[in-house]
C-alpha positions as CSV (number, residue, x, y, z in Angstrom):
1,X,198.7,59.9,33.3
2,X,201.6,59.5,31.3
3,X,204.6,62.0,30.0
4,X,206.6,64.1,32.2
5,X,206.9,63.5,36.0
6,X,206.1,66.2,38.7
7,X,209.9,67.4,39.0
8,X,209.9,68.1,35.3
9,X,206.6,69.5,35.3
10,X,207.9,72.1,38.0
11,X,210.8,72.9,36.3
12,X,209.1,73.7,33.1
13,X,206.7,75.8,35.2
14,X,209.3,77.7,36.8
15,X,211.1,78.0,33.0
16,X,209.1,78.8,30.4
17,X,206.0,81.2,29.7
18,X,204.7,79.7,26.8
19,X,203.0,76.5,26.1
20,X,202.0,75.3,22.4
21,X,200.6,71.7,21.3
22,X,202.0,69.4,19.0
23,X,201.2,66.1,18.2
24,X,204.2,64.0,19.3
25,X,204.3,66.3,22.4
26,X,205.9,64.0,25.8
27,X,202.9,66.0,27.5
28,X,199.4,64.7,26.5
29,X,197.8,66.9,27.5
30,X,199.8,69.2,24.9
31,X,199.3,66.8,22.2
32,X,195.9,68.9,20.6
33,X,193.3,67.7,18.7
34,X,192.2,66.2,15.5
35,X,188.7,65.4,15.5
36,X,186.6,63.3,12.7
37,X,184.1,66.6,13.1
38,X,183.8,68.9,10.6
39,X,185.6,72.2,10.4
40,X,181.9,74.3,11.0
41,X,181.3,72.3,13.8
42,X,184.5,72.4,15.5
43,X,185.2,76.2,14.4
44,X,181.7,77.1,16.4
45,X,182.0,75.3,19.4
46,X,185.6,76.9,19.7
47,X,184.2,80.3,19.5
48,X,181.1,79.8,21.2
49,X,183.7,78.4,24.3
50,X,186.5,80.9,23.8
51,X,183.2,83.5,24.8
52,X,182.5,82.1,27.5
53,X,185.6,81.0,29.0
54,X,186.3,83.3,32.3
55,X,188.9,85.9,32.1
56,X,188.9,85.5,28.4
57,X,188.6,88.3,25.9
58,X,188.2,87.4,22.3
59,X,190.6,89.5,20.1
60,X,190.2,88.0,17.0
61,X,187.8,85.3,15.3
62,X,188.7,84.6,11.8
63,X,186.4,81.7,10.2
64,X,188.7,81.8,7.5
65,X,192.1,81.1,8.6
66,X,190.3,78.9,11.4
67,X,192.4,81.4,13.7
68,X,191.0,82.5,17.1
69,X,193.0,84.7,19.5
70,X,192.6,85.5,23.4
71,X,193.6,87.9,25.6
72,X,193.6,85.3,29.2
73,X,193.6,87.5,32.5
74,X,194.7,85.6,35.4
75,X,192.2,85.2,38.6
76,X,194.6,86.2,41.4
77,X,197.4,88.3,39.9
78,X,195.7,89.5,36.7
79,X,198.4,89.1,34.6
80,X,197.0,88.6,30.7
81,X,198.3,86.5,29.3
82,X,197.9,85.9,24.9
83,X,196.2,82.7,23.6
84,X,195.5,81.2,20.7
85,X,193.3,79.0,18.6
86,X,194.3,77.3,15.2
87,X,191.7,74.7,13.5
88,X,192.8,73.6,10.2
89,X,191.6,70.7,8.0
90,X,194.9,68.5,8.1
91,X,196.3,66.2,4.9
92,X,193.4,63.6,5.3
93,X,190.5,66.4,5.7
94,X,189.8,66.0,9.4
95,X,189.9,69.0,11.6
96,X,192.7,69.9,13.5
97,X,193.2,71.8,16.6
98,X,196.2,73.8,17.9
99,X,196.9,76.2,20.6
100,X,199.4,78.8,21.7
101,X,199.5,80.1,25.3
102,X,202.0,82.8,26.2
103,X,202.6,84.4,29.2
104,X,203.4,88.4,28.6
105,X,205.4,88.8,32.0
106,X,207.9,86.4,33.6
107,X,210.4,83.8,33.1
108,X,208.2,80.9,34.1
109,X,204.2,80.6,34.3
110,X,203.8,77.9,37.1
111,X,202.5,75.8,35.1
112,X,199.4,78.0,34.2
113,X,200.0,78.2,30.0
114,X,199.7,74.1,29.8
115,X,196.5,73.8,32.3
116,X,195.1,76.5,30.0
117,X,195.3,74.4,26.8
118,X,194.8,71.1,28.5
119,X,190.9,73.0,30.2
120,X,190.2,74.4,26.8
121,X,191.4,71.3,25.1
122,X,188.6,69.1,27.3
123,X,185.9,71.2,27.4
124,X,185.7,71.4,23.5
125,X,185.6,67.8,23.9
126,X,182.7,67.4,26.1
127,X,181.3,70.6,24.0
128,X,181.1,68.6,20.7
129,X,180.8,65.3,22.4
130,X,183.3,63.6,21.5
131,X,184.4,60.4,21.9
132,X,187.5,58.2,21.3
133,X,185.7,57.0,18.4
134,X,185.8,61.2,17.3
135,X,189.4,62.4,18.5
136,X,192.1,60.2,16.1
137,X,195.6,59.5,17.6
138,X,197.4,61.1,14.5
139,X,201.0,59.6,15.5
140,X,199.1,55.6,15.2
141,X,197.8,57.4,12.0
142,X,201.2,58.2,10.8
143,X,202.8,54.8,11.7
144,X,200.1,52.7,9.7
145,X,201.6,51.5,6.4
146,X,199.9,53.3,3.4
């Protein structure tokens, strides 16, 4: 896997609370999504995960802004912790996917905010099968002359 190493890692964990995605992110796994699915079908198996996901509390599920929200209850200390889900058609028409995870307590989450997207992130891959051929690499996208 490539981006940051362990000792960055760790000191990120011990850090900082929050974790969002971006697409030039040095973390891959905090890189999101854009998918060559349609919105519906993205926006449902989202949901239909966010339900199911344990510890998870669905706050908010607004079709749409394409905005999902989370209340995330940790397993051992059971801290909650505030997530979110933003899917968005981007400038080309293919669905986009972005997440928030914020600790409420603390100066750093050990690393739990960025395992949360990253889990969420792969299990709405396998969810809506996709494939490489299905999740676009919007910075080669970018870089392509028009």
């Amino acid at each position: 896997m490539s981006g940051p190493g362990l000792f960055a890692r760790m000191r990120r964990g011990l850090t900082r609370n929050r974790a969002r995605t971006h697409p030039a992110a040095e973390d891959p796994r905090l890189r999101g999504r854009t998918y060559a699915i349609p919105f519906d079908d993205v926006w449902t198996g989202a949901l239909w995960l966010a339900q199911r996901r344990r510890g998870w509390t669905v706050t908010l599920a607004d079709d749409q802004r394409g905005v999902l929200r989370a209340e995330a209850v940790t397993p051992v200390l059971r801290f909650v912790d505030d997530v979110e889900v933003r899917i968005t058609l981007d400038p080309d028409g293919q669905t986009r996917v972005d997440m928030v995870s914020a600790s409420r307590t603390g100066r750093g989450d050990l690393g739990v905010n960025p395992r949360r997207i990253a889990r969420f992130l792969r299990a709405l891959d396998r969810h809506l099968g996709a494939g490489p051929d299905r999740i676009l690499d919007v910075t080669r996208r970018r870089r392509e002359p028009a």
